[in-house]
N, C-alpha and C positions, 0 to 999 in steps of 0.2 A: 612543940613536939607533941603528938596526937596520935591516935591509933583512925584508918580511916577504912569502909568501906570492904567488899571480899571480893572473890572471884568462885566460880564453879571448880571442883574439883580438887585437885593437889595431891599430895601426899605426904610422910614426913620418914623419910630414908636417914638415917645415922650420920650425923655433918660432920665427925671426922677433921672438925677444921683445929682443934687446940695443935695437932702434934708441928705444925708449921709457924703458930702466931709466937714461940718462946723468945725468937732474937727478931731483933731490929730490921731492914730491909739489909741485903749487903751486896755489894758490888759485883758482880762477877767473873773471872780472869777473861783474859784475851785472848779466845783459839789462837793456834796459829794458821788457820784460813775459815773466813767466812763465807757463806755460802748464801747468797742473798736470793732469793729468788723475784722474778718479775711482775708476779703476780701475787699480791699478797693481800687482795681485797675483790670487792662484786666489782666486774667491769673487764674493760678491753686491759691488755696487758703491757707494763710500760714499753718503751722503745730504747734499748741501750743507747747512750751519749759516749760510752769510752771502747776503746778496744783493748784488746788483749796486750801484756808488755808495759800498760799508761800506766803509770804511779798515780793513786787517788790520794784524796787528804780527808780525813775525818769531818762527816758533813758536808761531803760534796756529793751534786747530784750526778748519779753513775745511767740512772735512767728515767726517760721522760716519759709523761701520761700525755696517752695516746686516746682521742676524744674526748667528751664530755665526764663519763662517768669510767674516771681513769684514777690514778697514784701514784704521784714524784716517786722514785726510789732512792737513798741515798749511801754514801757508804761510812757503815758505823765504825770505821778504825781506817787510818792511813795504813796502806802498803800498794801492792803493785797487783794487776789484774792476771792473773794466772789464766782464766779460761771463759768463756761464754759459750754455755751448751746445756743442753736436757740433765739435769740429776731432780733426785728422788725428794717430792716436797712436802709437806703434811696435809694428804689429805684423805679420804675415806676409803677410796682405790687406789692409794698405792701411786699413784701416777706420778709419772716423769715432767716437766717442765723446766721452761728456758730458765737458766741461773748466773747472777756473775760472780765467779769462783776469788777471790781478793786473797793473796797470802799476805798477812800481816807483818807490818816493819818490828815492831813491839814499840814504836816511838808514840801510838796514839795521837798525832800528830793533827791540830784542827786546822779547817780551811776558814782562812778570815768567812768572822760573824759576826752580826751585832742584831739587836730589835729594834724593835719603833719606840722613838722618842715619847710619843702620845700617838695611842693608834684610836683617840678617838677626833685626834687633827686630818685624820684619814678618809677617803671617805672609802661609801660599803663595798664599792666594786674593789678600789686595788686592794681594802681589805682581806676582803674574799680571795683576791688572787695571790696574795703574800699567803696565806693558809692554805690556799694549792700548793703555790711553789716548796712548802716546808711537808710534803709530802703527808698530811695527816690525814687518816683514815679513823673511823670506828672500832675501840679497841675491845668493843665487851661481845662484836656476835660475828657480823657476817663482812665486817670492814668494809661499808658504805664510804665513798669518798664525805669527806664530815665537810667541805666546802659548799657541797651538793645541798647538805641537809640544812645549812646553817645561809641559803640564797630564798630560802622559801618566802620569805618575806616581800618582795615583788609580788609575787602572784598568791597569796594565803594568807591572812588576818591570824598571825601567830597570839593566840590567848594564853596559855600553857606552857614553859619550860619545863621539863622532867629530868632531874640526874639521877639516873640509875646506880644505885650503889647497894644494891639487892644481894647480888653473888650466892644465891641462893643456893645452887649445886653443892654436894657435899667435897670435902678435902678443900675448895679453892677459898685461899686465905689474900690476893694479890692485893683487891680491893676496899679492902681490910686494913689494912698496913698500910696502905699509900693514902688513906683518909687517916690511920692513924698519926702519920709521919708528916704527911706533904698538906693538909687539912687548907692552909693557907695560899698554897700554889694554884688549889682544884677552885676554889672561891673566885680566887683573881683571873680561871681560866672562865668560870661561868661571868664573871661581868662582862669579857672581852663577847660571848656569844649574846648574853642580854641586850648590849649596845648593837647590835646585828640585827639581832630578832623585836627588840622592843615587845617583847612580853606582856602581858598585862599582872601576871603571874610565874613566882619560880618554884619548883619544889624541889626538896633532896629528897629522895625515899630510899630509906634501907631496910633491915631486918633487925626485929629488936633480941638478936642473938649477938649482937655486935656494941656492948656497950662502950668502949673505949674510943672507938672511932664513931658513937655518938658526941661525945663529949667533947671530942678536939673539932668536930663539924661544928659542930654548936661556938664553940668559942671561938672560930676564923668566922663565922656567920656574923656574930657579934661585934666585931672590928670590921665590917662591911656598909659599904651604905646602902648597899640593894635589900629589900625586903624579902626573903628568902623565906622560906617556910620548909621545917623540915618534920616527916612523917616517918614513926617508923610502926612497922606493922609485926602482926606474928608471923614466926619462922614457918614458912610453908610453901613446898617445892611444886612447881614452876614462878614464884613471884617473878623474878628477874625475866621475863615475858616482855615482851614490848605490851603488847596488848592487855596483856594480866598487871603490866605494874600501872595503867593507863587505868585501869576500871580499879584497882586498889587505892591509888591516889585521887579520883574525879567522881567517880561513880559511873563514868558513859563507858560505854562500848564503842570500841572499833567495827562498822559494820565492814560485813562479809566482802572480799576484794577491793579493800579500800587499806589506804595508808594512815595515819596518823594526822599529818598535817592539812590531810582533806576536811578533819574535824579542828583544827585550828591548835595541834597540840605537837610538840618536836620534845625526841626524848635522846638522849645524850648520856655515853658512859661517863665515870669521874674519868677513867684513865685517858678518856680524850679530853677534859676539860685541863687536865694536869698538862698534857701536850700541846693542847692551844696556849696557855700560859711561857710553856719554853719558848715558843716560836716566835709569841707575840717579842716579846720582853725582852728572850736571852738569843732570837737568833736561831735557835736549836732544834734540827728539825726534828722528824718522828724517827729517833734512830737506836731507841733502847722502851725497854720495857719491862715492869717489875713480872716475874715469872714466879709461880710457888712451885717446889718441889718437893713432894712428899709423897709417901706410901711405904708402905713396911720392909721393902727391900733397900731402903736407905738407914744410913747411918746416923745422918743428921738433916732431918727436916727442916727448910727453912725457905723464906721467899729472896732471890735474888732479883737486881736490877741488869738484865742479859743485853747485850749487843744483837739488832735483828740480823740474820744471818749465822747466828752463833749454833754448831754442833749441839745436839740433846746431850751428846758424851762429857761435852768439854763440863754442862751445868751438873751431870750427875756424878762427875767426877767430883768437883766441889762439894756435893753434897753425901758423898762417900756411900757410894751405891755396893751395894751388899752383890756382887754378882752370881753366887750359889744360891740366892733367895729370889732373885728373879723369874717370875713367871711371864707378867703383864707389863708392857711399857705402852701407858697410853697418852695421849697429846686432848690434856682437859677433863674436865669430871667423870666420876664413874655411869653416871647419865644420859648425857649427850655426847662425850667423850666417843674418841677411836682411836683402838689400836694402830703402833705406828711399825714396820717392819724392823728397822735399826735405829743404835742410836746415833749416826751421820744425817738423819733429817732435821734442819736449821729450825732456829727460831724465826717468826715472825710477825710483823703486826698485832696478830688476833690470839697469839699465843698468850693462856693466862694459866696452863698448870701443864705439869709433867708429873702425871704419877705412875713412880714403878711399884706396881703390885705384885704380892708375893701371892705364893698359890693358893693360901688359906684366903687370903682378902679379896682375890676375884677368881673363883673358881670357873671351871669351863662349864656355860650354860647346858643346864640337863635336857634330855631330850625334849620334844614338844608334844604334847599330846594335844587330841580332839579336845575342840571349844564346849565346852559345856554349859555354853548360854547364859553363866552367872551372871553377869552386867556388871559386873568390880569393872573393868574397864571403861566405861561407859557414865560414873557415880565422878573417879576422878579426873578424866579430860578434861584442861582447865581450857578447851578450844569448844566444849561442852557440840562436840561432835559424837557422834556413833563408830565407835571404831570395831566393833563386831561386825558392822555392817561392811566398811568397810576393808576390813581385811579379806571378809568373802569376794567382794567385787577386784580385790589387786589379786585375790588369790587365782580367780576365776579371768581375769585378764578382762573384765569387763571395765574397761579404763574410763569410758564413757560416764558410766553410774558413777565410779565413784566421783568424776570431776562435777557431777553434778550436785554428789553431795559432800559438798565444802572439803575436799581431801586436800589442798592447798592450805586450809589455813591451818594444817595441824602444823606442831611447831616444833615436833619430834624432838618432844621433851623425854620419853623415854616413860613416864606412869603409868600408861597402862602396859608395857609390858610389863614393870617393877611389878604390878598388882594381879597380875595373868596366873590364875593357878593353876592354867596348861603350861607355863611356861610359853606361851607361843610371842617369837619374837614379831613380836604388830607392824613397832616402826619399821625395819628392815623389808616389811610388805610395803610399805607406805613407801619408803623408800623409791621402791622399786617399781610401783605403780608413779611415782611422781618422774619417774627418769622418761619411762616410756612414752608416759604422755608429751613430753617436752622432746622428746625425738619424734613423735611423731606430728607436733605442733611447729616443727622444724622443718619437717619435710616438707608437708602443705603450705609454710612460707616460702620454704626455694621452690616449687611448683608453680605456686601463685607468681612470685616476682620471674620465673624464667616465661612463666606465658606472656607477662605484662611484657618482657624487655622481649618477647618473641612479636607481639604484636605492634610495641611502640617502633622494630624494625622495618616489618612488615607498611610502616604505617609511613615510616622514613624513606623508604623505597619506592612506594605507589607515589608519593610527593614529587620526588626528583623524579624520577620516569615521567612526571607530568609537569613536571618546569620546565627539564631537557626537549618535550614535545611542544611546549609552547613557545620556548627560545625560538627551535627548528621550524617553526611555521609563519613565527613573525621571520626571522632570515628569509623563509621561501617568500612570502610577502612582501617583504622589502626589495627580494632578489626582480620577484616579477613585475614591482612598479617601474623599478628601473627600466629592465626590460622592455615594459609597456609606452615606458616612453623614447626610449631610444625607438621603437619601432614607430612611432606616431611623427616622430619627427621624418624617421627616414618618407613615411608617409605623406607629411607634406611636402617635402621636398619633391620625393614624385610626382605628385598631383599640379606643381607649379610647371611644372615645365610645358615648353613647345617649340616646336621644329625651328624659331627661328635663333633659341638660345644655343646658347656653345659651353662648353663647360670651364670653368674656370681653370686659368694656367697660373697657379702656385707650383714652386718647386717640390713642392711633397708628395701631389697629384703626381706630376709626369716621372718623379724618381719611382713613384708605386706604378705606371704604366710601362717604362723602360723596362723595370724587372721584371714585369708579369710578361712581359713580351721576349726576354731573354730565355726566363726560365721554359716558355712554352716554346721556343726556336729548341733548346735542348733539348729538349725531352721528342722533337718531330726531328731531329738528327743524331739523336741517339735510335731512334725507331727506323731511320732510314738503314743505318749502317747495321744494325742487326738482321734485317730486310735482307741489304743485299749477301752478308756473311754467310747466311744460311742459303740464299738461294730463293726467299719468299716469293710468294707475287705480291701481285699492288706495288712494288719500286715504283714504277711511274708517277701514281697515284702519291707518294711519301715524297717524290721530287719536286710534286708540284706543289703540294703543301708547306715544304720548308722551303722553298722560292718565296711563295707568300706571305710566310711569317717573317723570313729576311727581310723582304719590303715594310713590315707593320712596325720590326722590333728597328731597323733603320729608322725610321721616320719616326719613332718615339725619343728615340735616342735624339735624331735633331734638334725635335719640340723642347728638349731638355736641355740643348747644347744652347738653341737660342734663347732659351727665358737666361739662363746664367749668364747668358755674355749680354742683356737686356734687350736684344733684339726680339720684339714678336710676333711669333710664329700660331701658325695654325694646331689648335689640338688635335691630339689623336683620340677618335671617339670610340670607346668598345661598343661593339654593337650587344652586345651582351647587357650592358647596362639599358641602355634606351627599349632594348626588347622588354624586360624586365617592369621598365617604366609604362610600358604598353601597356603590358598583362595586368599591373596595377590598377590602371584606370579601365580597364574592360571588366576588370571583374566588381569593383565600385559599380562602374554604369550599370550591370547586371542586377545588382542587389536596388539599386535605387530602381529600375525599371519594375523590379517585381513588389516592392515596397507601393508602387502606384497603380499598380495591378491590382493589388490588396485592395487599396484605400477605393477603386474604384468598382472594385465587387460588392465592398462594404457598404458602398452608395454612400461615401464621404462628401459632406457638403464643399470644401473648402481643400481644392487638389493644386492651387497654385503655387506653393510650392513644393511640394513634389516635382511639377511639372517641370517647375525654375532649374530642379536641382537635376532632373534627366538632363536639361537641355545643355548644363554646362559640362556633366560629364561626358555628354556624344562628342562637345567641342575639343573636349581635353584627349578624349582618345581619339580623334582625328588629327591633334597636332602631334602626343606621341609615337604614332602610328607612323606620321610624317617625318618623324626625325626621325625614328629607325631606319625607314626608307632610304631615306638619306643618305644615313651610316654605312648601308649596306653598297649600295650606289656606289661611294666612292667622295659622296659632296660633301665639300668645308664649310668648318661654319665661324665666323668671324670669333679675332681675338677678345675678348671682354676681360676684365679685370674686378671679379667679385667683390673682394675688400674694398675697393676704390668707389665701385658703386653703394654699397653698404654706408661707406660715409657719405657719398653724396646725398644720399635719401633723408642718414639723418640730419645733417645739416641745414636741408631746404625744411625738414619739418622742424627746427628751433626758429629758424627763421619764421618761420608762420607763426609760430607759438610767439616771437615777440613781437610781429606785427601786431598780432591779435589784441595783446595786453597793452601795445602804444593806443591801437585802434581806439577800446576800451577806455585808456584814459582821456584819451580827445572826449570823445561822447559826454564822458561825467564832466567834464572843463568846458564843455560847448564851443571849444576849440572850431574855426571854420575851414581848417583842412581835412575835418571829415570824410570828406566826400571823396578827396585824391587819395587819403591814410585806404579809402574801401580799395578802393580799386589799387592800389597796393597791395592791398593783403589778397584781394583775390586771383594776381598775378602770382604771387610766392606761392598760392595755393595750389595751380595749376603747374607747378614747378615740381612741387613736391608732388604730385600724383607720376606728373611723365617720370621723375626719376625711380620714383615707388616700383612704377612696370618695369620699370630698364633691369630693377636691381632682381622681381620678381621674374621676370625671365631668363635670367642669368641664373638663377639658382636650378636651371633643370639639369644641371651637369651633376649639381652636387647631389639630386635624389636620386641617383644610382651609383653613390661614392662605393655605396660599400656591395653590390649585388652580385660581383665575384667571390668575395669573400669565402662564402661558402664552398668553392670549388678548391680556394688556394685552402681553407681548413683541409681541406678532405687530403689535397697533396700534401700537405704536411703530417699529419695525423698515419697517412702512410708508409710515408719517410720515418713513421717512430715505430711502429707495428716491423719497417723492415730491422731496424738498428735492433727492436729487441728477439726477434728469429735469430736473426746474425750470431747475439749474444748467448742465448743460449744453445746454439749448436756450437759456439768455439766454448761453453765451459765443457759441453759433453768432448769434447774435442781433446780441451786436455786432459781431464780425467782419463781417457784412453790412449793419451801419450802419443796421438796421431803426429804425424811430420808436416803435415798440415794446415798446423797450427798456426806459422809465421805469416802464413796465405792467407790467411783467413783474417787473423789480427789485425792485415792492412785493408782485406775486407770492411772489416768491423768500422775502421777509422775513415774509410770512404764513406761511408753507409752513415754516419754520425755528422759529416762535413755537409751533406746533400739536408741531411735534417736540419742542419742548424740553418743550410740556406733559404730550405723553405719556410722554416718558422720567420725569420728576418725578413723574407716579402709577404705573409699574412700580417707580420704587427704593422710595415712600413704602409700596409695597403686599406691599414684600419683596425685591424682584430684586434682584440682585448682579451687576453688569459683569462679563464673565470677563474674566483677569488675560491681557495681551496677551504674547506670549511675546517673550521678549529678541529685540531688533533683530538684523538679520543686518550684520555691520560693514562686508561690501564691496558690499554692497547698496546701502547706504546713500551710502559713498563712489564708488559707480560712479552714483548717485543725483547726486549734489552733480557729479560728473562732465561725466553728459547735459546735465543743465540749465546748465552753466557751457555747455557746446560752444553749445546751444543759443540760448543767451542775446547770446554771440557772432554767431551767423550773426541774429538778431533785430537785432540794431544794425546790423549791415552794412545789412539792409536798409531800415530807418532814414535811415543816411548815404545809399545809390544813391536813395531816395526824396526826400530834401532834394533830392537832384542833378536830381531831375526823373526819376527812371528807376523810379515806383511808386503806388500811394495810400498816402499819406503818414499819414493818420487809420488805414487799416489797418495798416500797421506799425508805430504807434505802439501803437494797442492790444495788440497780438499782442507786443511789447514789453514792457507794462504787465502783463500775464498772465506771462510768462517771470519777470519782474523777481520777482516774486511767489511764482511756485514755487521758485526757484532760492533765494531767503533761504530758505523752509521747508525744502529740500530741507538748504541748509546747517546751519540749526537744528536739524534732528534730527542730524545727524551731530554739532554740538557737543556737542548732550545727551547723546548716546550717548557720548560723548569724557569729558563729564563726571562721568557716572553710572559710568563703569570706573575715573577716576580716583579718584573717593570708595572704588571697593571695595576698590583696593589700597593706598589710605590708612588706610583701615581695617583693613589688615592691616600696615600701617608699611612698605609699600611707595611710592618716588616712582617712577610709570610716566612719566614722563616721560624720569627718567634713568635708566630699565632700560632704554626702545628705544634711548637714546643708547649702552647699554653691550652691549646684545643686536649694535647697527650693527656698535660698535668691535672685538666679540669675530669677527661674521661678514670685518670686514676682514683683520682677525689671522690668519684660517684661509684667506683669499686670500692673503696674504700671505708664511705659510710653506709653502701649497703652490707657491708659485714660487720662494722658495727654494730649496727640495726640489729642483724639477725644474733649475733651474740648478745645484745642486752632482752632480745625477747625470750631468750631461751634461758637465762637467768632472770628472768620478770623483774628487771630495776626500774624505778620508779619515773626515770627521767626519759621514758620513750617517747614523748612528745619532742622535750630538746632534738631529740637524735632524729627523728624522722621530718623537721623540719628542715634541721644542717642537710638531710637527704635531697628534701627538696629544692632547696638553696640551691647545691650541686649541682643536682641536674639542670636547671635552669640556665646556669652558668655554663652546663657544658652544652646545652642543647643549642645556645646565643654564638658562643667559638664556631662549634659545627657550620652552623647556616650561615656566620661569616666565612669561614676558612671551604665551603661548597660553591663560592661566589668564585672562585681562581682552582677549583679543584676539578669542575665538574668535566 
């Protein structure tokens, strides 16, 4: 034991401490409700685990720590949970906070506990988390999670253990007593943190105003195996300082916006080392705390061991509070201490005195007068700051200066106002200049974080708008290779033919030429009979045309009659198609004539082919020219069987192909049928060329399969155009309750029979529906939307029409029509719903529980960004931790998204 080292500044205020040290620690009664609050240290605030009505048991945990720099709650007596809601907590303003209200059984009733066997069989992590789960916190200042402080060892080179047992402030006796009593507990609570930390060094430091609880330190010290060193220094206010008991005991300083542990040194109340000891050993979480209660308006001064949650009335009734003497009831020294409103504010945590002062012992501060520049303020700051200077700058709102000049490290210990012979309250400036800065450090982080999360939007949006445009371009891509080559083919096909080919008689050709010949016979005697009704002219001219189409759609009809019954018949050729096939090759021959035009302006050496390629296309449009001629004429052109020739061709060329490799092996074998194997193969050869043309000119039927197409699209496409006129003059129809209604309906169903017959000869005749392009999903849902709102306001007026306030037949209908769109409207939005979730089952994905886990991840990054911003605005040490978990988050939620955009988009 040794005297070590000073700090700047101090004072030495009247300690006040005998009138509490005369008895022992003592127990103290059971409220009958405890009032725990959620927040009883630095950090985010626990999360309740019970509800209202749940019976708890003594040492069970009622709420859980919520992030990094958080504290288990637990409940210090069995009974039953009365209430969870805002009452009145201890703190400097009075404020309201979440609490959970427990009326006591009086049974004290524990919930199974035990400790660790050996918790040095343990290792450091579940260590640490067993001292989470036991809810301990810092019991000497600002109730730092002690989990938090006591993890440093990962990342910090711990040189330095320090137990604070200074208790400096006048009146508080807690720490005192609890070294006096428990000397043995607080020892066994510093090995469990030594084994943690691996110190290189431990220290006790107290005040040498406390000799009795030097001597019982000393003698638990001495029944230990750790090398402990204990220091006590002179009585002088602020020692108990982090920082001041840190240069008292080392000689270093803490520099300026730095922690302790930056310098390799972690400092620790006893009251939390006595609390690590119950937790480890007994089980026992942080769920009581030794309290002094003392000041002139009590009867019997004394230090209790209080339940956290426990009424200030229930302790000062035990200690037989003088109620006509009361002035002052403050919660902690007359120092740093603050007045509390009543005495229904709970104990908690960080609670280490209650003094009710009488009005001689704290009288109301006298007025303030002008600073008269003495410097006594400035002589004892033991943060050896300028706080003249400072109070001008909080006075002056110039918040700036003073964060410049160190106004965070005061530690509003209260001396220089003690020493103020204006009376001027300092810290209360300091105070106040420290809130504003922090609201305003506050604000500039939600500005910052809402532009980042405005840009990171902004940034999500330009992205997808630019996926969704490259999707839609490869689709158009892909759409027009297709394209490109259905047309290339219809292209050769037309280019094969000539006059002497006929078009192929398959039954699906002459079922698509019967009906295109039916349907055009209708439609020139529906023309007639309209003709003659009205009285038109041109009759003649309409007689003579459906005479002629009777003959085409006759004799189509045959051509069909004899392929089914296998007799074969002559096709029926559209001249339409072969005309078609013309213009094909006239406008080639055109481009390739001026292509050699070109080349021979350009004085091209080498025009042979060009030349080749004129001369074949004049041929080509000379024979299709011919078979139109033909068509027109009236001349047939011989039956041919497409398929049949198709195999022949390839047939005759496997044939050559195995002559060729018999040939082949005679040659290598020197085999002497050589010479007939040639002349074999150059027969097969000759074989397969004639069938090659046979099969090549048969195909000019098929390069104009499809070149009505485009006229049956157009009759069909009209047929839709009429059904939906139709449609919407019979909804106007009903709406006005016309009698014309029934007319019209079978109108509508005429009109819908004629479309669906025209669609059935454009598919039979070759057309192909284009593929509709994926739904749009908010379309759709903003679809499902309108029509719910709509559907709505259609019943209302429904009900005001029941009521006599409408036409009751028209808002039924206009009803009956909503009701109508509103299921379709919903139905495509299920299908769409449905057709996403096949696709990401098909990739073994459940979308269902990706948006569940895409929500969960987007709340998680709500979640620790307010974290975040609550630990900055309390400046806790652990903002690295929290802004990393931040990052974590996002990442994970940013990963969900761009999966769950992949079926959403």
């Amino acid at each position: 034991m040794r005297t070590h080292f000073a700090f700047h500044g101090g004072v030495h205020p009247p300690e006040n401490k005998k009138q509490s040290t005369g008895l022992t620690v003592q127990i103290a009664p059971v409220p009958e409700f405890l009032i725990i609050p959620l927040s009883q240290h630095i950090g985010a605030p626990a999360e309740p685990v019970v509800s209202v009505g749940e019976r708890v048991l003594k040492g069970q945990m009622i709420a859980e720590a919520m992030g990094r720099i958080s504290v288990n709650v637990h409940a210090s007596s069995s009974g039953v949970v009365e209430a969870i809601e805002p009452r009145p907590i201890p703190h400097t303003s009075g404020m309201e906070a979440p609490c959970i209200v427990i009326r006591t059984d009086g049974l004290d009733e524990w919930v199974d506990h035990q400790g660790l066997e050996d918790y040095r069989k343990v290792g450091k992590a579940a260590l640490l988390e067993y001292i989470r789960d036991q809810g301990i916190a810092g019991m000497g200042g600002a109730g730092f999670p002690t989990d938090v402080k006591l993890h440093l060892g990962d990342d910090h080179i711990v040189n330095t253990l320090i137990l604070n047992a200074m208790e400096c402030e006048p009146y508080i006796t807690a720490d005192d007593m609890l070294l006096r009593e428990r000397a043995a507990e607080i020892v066994s609570g510093i090995e469990v943190m030594a084994h943690l930390l691996k110190p290189h060094r431990i220290i006790i430091g107290t005040e040498d105003n406390k000799p009795q609880a030097l001597r019982a330190i000393e003698k638990a010290v001495r029944d230990s195996k750790l090398d402990i060193a204990i220091y006590s220094v002179p009585t002088v206010y602020p020692s108990g300082g982090e920082k001041q008991l840190i240069k008292l005991m080392t000689g270093i300083e803490v520099p300026s916006g730095k922690i302790p542990a930056d310098i390799g040194i972690v400092c620790q109340n006893v009251g939390t080392a006595k609390a690590i000891h119950d937790a480890v050993h007994h089980g026992i979480p942080l769920i009581s705390r030794v309290v002094t209660l003392t000041g002139e308006a009590l009867g019997h001064p004394h230090n209790l061991e209080a339940r956290i949650g426990t009424p200030f009335a229930t302790l000062l009734g035990a200690a037989e509070l003088k109620q006509d003497q009361l002035y002052r009831l403050v919660m902690g020294g007359p120092m740093m201490g603050f007045t509390v409103p009543h005495d229904q504010i709970p104990v908690i945590k960080t609670t280490n005195c209650i003094l009710a002062a009488s009005y001689d012992e704290m009288p109301p501060a006298p007025p303030a007068n002008p600073c008269i520049r003495c410097g006594m303020c400035e002589q004892v700051c033991p943060a050896e700051l300028l706080p003249q200077q400072l109070h001008w700058f909080a006075k002056g709102k110039e918040f700036e200066k003073a964060k410049n000049h160190n106004l965070f490290d005061c530690i509003e210990c209260g001396a220089c106002s003690y020493v103020c012979p204006s009376n001027i309250p300092l810290v209360q400036y300091y105070r106040f200049a420290k809130a504003e800065i922090r609201a305003e450090e506050a604000e500039h982080r939600k500005a910052d974080h809402a532009r980042l999360r405005f840009e990171a939007r902004q940034e999500r949006l330009e992205r997808e708008k630019a996926e969704k445009e490259a999707r839609r371009k490869q689709r158009a891509e892909e759409a027009a290779k297709m394209q490109a080559v259905k047309q290339d083919k219809l292209e050769r096909q037309a280019e094969s033919a000539s006059p002497d080919t006929a078009a192929a008689i398959d039954i699906k050709t002459l079922k698509t030429a019967a009906a295109v010949a039916r349907t055009k016979l209708k439609k020139a005697q529906q023309a007639l009979k309209n003709a003659q009704d009205k009285g038109l002219e041109g009759v003649d001219a309409l007689r003579s045309t459906v005479s002629e189409l009777e003959q085409k759609s006759a004799a189509a009809q045959a051509a069909l009659d004899a392929v089914e019954q296998g007799v074969a018949a002559t096709p029926v050729l559209d001249s339409k198609q072969l005309k078609t096939a013309a213009a094909v090759a006239r406008t080639k021959l055109k481009q390739a004539e001026k292509a050699l035009l070109t080349a021979q302006e350009n004085g091209d050496a080498d025009l042979t082919e060009l030349q080749t390629r004129v001369a074949e296309l004049t041929e080509k449009v000379t024979q299709t020219q011919a078979a139109y001629d033909a068509a027109e004429s009236g001349a047939a052109a011989p039956s041919i069987d497409l398929d049949a020739l198709q195999q022949a061709m390839n047939s005759a060329a496997d044939k050559v192909a195995k002559a060729r490799q018999a040939l082949a092996d005679a040659e290598a074998n020197s085999s002497p049928a050589v010479e007939k194997m040639r002349a074999g193969v150059d027969k097969l050869e000759q074989k397969f060329q004639t069938a090659k043309a046979e099969y090549d000119q048969a195909a000019v039927a098929t390069s104009a399969n499809g070149a009505d197409l485009a006229a049956l699209k157009s009759d069909m496409e009209q047929a839709a155009a009429k059904v939906t006129k139709a449609e919407t003059a019979l909804q106007t129809a009903r709406a006005a309750d016309s009698p014309a209604v029934a007319k019209m309906e079978a109108g509508v169903d005429k009109l819908k029979g004629k479309y669906a017959e025209a669609r059935q000869v454009w598919l039979a005749a070759g057309g192909v529906e284009e593929v509709q392009s994926e739904p749009d999903p908010k379309a759709l849902k903003q679809q499902v939307s309108i029509m719910r709102t709509k559907l709505k306001k259609a019943q209302a007026a429904v009900d005001a029409a029941e009521a006599g306030e409408g036409d009751l037949d028209l808002a039924s209908t206009e009803l009956e029509r909503l009701t109508a769109l509103h299921a379709e409207a919903k139905s495509a939005w299920e299908a769409y719903e449905s057709v996403q979730n096949e696709k990401a089952a098909a990739q073994g994905i459940d979308l269902k529980q990706l948006k569940i886990d895409a929500a969960m991840a987007r709340a998680a990054v709500t979640k620790a960004e307010r974290a975040l911003d609550k630990a900055r605005e309390t400046s806790t040490e652990d903002l690295d931790n929290i802004e990393q978990e931040l990052v974590a988050a996002r990442q994970k939620a940013d990963q969900l998204s761009q999966t769950l955009s992949r079926f959403t988009d």
